[in-house]
N, C-alpha and C positions, 0 to 999 in steps of 0.2 A: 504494500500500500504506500503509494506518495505520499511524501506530505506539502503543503503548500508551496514551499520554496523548492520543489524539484518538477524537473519537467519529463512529462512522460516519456517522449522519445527525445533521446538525444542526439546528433548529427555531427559527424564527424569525417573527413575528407582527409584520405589517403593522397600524397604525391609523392611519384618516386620515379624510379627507369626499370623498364624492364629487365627481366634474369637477374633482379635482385631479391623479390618474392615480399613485394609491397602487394600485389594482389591476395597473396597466402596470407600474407600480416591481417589484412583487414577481412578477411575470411575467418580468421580463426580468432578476430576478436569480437564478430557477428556471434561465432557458434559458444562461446566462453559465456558471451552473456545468455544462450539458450538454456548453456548448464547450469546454469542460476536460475531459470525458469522465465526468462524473458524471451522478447523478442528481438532477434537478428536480420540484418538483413547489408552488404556487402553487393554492389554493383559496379564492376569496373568499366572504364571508358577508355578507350584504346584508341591510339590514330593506328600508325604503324607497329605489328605483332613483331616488334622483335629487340632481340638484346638491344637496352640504351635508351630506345625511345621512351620519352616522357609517358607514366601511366597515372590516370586518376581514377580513383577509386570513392564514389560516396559511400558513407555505411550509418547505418542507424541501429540505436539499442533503445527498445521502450519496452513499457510495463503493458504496451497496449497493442494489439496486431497491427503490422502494418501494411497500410492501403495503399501506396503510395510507392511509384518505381521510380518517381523524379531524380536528377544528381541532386544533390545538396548544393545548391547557389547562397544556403547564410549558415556557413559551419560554425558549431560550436568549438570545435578544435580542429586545427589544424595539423597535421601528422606530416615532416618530409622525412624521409628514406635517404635522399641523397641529396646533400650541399650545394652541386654543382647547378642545379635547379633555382639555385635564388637568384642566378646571372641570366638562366636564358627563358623563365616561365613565370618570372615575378609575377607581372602582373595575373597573371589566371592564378599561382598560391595565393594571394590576398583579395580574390575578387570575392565578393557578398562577404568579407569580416564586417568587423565592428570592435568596438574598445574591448568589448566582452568575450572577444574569441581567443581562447588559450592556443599556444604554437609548442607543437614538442619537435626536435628537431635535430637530426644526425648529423654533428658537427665538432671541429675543432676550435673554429672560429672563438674569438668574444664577443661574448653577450652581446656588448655595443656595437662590433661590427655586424650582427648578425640583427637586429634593429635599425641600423641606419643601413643597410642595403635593403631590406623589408620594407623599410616606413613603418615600424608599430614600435615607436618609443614608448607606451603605454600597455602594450598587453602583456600580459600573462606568459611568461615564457620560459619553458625548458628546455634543459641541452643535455645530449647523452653522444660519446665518441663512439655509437654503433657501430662502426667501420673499424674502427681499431680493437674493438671487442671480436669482431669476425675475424679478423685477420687471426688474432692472436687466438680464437680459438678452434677457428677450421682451415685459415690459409686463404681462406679468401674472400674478396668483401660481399658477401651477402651478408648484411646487416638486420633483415628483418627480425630473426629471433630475439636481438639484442633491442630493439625497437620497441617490439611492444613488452618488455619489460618496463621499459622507460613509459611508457604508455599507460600502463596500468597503474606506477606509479601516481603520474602525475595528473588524469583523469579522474580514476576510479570510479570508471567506468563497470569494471567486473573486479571483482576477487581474485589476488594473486594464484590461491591455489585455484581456482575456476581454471585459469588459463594454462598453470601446469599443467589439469589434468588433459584440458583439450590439445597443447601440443602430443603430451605422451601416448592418449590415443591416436591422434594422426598419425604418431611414427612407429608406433609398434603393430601400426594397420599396414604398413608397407615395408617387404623384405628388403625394400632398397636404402628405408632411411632408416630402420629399425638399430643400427650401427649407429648412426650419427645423433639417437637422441641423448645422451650425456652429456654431450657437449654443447646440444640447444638448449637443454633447463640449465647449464653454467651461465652459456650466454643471456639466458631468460636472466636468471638473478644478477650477473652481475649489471644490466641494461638497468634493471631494480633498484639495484645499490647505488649505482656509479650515476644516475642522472640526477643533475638539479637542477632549480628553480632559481632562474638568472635574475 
């Protein structure tokens, strides 16, 4: 049950680059919040299908079904995947914000450079070194694991263990990734640990 000061569905907008696995991030942060008994819902928009290119993803989490297959044009938060993206997609990440839209966001950068290339000296804003978490924990930069650690921290959107357990089912449901889940719940927590609030 809500209570006054929350809102039923919440709206939330993935950007990232393909064969990074910002569409899986925000798939499995639909289905995390289903395992809590809500509703999910995760739709990505694609120009070109392939490694690099820009991907955007809306997704919504409510207490209420939802109706609705629109993108999200006034995200409550903002999720980037990769850095490189505030040079060549600014404007479409900040299209439909407002002072009130929180940014989480895979970077090395600071805070301030990462607001003054944005334009949101005023929002809400987390930083987690997703990319350096990947590196260091698979060799390569698919950062999404470490992402929505950071995500769940700074949203709370779902429940930490919600999302472990929706990753650990994904990957013990496939002999291919069945090997690599130890090192996505490291990277889960440490995405958990290591992101703050600039």
């Amino acid at each position: 049950m809500t209570t006054a000061t929350e809102k039923a569905t919440r709206e939330i907008r993935f950007h990232g680059r393909g064969g990074q696995g910002t569409v899986t991030a925000a798939k499995m942060l639909a289905s995390a919040a289903i395992i809590e008994g809500k509703y999910g819902q995760a739709m990505p928009e694609f120009g070109l299908e392939r490694s690099g290119t820009p991907v955007k993803v809306s997704t919504r989490i409510s207490t209420n079904p939802i109706n609705t297959r629109a993108p999200v044009d006034h995200p409550e938060f903002v999720i980037l995947t990769d850095p490189s993206l505030m040079f060549t997609i600014k404007d479409i990440i900040v299209s439909g914000i407002d002072d009130n839209t929180v940014f989480v966001i895979n970077t090395n950068f600071p805070p301030e450079k990462v607001r003054q290339i944005l334009g949101i000296p005023n929002n809400e804003l987390w930083i987690v070194d997703a990319s350096k978490i990947a590196l260091e924990e698979f060799g390569r930069n698919i950062p999404n694991t470490a992402v929505l650690g950071a995500v769940v921290k700074a949203t709370e959107l779902v429940e930490y263990p919600s999302m472990e357990q929706e990753i650990t089912e994904s990957f013990e449901a496939s002999s291919k990734l069945r090997a690599l889940l130890p090192q996505n719940l490291k990277a889960l927590r440490r995405g958990y640990e290591e992101v703050y609030k600039a």
